[in-house]
VODRENVO-245157 format. One record per residue (C-alpha): residue in three letters; x, y, z. Coordinates in steps of 0.02 Angstrom, whole numbers, padded with zeros to 5 digits, always signed. Layout:
N
ALAXYZ/...
***
This chain:
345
UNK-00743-00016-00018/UNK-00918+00067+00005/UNK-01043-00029-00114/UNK-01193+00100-00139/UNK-01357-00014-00121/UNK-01542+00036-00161/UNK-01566+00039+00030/UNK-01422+00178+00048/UNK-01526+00274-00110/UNK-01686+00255-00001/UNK-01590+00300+00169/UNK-01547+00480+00110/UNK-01684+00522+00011/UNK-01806+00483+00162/UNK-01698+00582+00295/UNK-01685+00712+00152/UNK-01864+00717+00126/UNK-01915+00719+00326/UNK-01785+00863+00359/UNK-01854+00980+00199/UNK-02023+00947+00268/UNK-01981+00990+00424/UNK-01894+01137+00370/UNK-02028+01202+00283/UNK-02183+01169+00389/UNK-02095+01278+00519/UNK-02046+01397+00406/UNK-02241+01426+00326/UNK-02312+01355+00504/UNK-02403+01253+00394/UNK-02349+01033+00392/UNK-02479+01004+00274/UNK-02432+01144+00129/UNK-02243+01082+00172/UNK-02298+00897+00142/UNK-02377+00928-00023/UNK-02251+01035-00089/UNK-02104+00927-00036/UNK-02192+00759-00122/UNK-02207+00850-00282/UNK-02030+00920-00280/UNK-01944+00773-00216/UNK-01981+00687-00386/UNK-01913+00833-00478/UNK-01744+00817-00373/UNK-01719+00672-00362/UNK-01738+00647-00555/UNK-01609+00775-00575/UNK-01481+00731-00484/UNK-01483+00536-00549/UNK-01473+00640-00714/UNK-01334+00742-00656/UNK-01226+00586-00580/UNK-01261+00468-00694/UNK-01274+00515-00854/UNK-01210+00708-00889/UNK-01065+00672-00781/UNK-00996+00508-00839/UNK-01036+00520-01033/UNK-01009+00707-01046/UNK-00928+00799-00927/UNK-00787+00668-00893/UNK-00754+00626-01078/UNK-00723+00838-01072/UNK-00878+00865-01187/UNK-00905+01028-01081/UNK-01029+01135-01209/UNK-01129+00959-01218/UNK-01124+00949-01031/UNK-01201+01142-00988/UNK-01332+01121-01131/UNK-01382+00964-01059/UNK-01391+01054-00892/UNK-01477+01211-00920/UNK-01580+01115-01031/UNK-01637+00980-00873/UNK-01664+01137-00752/UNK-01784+01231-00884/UNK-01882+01077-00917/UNK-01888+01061-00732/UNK-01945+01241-00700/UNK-02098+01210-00811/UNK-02146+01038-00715/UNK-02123+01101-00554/UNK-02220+01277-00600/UNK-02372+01190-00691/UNK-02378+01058-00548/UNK-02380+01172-00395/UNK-02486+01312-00487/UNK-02650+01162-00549/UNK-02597+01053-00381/UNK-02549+01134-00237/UNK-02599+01346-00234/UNK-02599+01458-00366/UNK-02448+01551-00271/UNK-02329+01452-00326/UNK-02194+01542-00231/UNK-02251+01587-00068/UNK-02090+01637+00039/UNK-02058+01752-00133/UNK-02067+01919-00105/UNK-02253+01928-00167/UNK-02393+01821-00232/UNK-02346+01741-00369/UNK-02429+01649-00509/UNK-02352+01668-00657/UNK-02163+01620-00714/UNK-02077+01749-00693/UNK-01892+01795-00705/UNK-01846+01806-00515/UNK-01934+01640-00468/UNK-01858+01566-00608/UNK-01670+01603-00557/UNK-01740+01560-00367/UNK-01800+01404-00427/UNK-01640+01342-00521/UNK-01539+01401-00381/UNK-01607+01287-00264/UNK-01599+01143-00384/UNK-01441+01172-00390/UNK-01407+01149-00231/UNK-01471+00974-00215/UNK-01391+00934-00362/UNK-01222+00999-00307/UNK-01258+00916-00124/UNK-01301+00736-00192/UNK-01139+00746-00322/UNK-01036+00796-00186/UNK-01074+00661-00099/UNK-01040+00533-00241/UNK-00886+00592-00277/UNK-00831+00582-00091/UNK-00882+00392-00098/UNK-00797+00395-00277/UNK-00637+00444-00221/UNK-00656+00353-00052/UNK-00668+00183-00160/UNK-00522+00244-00287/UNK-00431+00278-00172/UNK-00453+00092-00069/UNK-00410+00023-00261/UNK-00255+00096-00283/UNK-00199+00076-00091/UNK-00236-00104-00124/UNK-00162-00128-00292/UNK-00002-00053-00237/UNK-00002-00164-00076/UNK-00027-00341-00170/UNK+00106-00255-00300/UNK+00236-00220-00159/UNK+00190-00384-00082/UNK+00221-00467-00245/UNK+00400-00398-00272/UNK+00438-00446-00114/UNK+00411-00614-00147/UNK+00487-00624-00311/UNK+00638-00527-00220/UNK+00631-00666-00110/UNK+00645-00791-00233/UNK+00791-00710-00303/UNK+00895-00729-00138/UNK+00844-00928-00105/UNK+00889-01042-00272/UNK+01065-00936-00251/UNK+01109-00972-00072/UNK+01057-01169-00115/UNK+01176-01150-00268/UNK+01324-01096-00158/UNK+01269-01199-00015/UNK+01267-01346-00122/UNK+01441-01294-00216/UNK+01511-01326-00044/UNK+01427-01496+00013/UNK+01494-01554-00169/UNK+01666-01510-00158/UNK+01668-01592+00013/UNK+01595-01744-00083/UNK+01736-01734-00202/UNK+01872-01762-00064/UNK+01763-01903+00026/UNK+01762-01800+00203/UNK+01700-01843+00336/UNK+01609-01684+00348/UNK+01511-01714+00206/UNK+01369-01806+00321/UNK+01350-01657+00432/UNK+01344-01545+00299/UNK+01192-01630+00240/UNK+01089-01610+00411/UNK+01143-01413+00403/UNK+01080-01392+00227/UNK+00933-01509+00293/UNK+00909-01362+00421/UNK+00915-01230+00311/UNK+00788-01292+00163/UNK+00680-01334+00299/UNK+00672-01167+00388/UNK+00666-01061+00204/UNK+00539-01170+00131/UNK+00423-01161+00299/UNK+00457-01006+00398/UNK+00523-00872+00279/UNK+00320-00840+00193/UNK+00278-00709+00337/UNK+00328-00528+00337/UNK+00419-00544+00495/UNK+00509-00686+00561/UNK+00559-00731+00739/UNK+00749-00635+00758/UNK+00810-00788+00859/UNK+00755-00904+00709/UNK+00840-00782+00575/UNK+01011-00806+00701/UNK+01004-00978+00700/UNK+00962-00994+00517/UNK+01127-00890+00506/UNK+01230-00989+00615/UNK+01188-01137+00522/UNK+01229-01065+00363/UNK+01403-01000+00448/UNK+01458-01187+00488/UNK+01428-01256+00332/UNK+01557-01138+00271/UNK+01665-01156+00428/UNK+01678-01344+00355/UNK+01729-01289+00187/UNK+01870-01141+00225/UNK+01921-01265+00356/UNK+02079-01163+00460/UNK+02092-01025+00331/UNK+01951-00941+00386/UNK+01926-00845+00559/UNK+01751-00817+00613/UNK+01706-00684+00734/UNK+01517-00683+00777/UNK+01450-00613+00911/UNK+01262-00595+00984/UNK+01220-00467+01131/UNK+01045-00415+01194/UNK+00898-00498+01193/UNK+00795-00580+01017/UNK+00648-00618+01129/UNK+00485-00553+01061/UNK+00610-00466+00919/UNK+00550-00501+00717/UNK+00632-00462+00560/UNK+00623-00464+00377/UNK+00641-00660+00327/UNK+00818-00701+00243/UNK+00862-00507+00240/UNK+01010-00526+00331/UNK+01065-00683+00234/UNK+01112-00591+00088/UNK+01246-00469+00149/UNK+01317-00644+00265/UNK+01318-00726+00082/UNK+01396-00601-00014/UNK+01526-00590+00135/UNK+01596-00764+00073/UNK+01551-00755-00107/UNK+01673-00612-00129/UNK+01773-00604+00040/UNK+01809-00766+00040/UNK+01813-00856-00104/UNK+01930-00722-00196/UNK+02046-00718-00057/UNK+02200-00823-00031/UNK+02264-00858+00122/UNK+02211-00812+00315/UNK+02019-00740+00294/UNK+01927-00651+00437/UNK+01749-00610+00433/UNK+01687-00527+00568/UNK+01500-00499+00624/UNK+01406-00423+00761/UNK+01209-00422+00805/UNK+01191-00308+00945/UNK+01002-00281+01019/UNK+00957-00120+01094/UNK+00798-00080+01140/UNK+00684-00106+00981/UNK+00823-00097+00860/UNK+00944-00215+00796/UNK+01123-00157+00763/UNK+01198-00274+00638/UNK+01387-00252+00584/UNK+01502-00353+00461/UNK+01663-00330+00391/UNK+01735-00439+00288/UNK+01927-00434+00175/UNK+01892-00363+00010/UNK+01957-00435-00164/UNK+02110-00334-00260/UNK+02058-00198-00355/UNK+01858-00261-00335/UNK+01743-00122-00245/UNK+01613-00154-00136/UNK+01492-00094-00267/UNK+01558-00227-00389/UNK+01540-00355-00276/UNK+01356-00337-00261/UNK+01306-00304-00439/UNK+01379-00474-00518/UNK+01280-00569-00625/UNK+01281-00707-00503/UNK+01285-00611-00343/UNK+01107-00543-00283/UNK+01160-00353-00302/UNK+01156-00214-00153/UNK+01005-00147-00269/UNK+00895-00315-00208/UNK+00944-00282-00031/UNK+00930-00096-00045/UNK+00742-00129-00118/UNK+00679-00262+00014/UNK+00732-00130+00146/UNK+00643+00012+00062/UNK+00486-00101+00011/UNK+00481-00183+00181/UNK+00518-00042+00305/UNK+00479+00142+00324/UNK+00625+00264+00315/UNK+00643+00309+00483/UNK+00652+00107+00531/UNK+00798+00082+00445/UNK+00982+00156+00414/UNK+01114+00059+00298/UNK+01274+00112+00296/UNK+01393+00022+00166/UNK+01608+00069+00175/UNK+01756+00039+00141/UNK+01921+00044+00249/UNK+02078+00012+00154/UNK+02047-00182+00104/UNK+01897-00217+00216/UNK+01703-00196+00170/UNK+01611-00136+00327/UNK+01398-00131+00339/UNK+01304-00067+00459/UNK+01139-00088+00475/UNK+01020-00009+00605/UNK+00848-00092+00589/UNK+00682-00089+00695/UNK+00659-00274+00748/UNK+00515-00253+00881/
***
């Protein structure tokens, strides 16, 4: 955000008051008359428009005190009329208006209005400016603010997906424990894996695709070891994850829910089925997994112990644009099906 300094104040006044001096000299053909008039007006503007932007403004205008705030106004520009006419008529020349229409030394009605007029201006040029800077910083707030507010619920959404996959994950290694297997050990080094990859390398915005796969994979045998022969896993990679990122743990959730509700409320032969295929800078991600009797898919995500499609339908929306994205959630006969089109370069 732009801070406004003293030096900034003292920066546009003295441009301001070379280019009116300027202005004028050329206009009269006379540098001297232009110098003198300009260093007895400049006080007179100046003292205005500080008047104008910081006080009638803020503690009238804004708090809609609008008779207050033109009283206050036509009051400043009269009492400024009668400065600036006494000042240039003992000071300067007794014609105080001298690109008028004729000489003029008395206060009249037409230099009056001609006078106020081009306060006006000045005052109407310096507020303009402050209220460009205004909204300039306002609007740097509230970008900010809603970026550390998105960035927040994106780590609290985060932290809503991780204590639930080490619930499940550790459901598993205990009921493994429970029948002494010899699986148990291995278990241990997967769920090793796992804590140490969402603990150290799931704080960025985008993680490494390859390391998201693997994190996945890892997750997949620990449940391979629990379903045992009842389960049939189909997963299949194509393209290329180099130099590909994604959303940390995104893809986790659907891969979790998968089990959760295809799995565990299934008897019998189970076949989960998924697919990431890499085309150009997109990532085409498909499951399908059996779905529970008389249980829809929407059901299935809005458990009190599941995550909810509504968390993974928000960390898309908070962490991708619209046209980065397309999820597309069915269901055929007794099989859920996602698909899920992301950008991943």
């Amino acid at each position: 955000m732009l801070n406004i300094t003293i030096f900034h104040h003292i920066i546009f006044w003295t441009v301001y008051f070379i280019l009116n001096t300027l202005r004028w000299g050329s206009y009269f053909n006379d540098y001297l008359y232009a110098l003198k008039s300009t260093l007895l007006g400049f006080p007179i503007h100046m003292t205005l428009c500080y008047l104008h932007v910081y006080f009638l403004m803020p503690k009238l205008l804004f708090k809609r005190k609008y008779l207050y705030y033109c009283l206050g106004l036509i009051s400043a520009l009269i009492a400024m009329l009668f400065v600036k006419f006494n000042l240039t008529y003992f000071l300067i020349s007794q014609n105080v208006w001298p690109e008028g229409p004729a000489f003029t030394s008395q206060l009249s009605l037409n230099y009056s209005i001609e006078m106020m007029i081009g306060e006006l201006y000045v005052i109407t040029f310096v507020t303009a400016i402050k209220i460009t800077i205004d909204w300039n910083n306002e609007h740097k707030r509230v970008t900010n603010l809603e970026k550390d507010q998105l960035e927040a619920e994106l780590l609290f959404l985060k932290t809503q997906i991780s204590p639930h996959f080490f619930f499940n994950t550790l459901n598993n290694i205990y009921s493994l424990s429970l029948d002494a297997s010899k699986k148990a050990p291995n278990s241990i080094l997967k769920l090793s894996d796992l804590m140490r990859y969402l603990l150290h390398e799931t704080k960025k915005k985008r993680q490494s695709l390859k390391k998201e796969i693997e994190c996945i994979q890892n997750y997949l045998e620990l449940e391979r070891m629990r379903f045992d022969d009842r389960l049939e896993l189909v997963l299949n990679v194509t393209g290329s994850t180099n130099n590909k990122k994604i959303a940390p743990i995104l893809l986790l959730s659907f891969i979790e829910n998968a089990f959760k509700h295809g799995a565990n409320k299934n008897i019998g032969h189970i076949k989960i089925e998924i697919n990431f295929n890499i085309i150009g800078d997109y990532l085409h991600f498909n499951i399908s997994n059996p779905l529970p009797t008389e249980i829809s898919f929407e059901q299935c995500f809005n458990t009190k112990s599941g995550i909810g499609l509504k968390n993974v339908k928000k960390r898309l929306a908070l962490g991708y644009g619209k046209d980065e994205y397309d999820l597309s959630i069915k269901e055929n006969s007794s099989i859920f099906v996602i698909d899920l089109k992301i950008k991943v370069s």
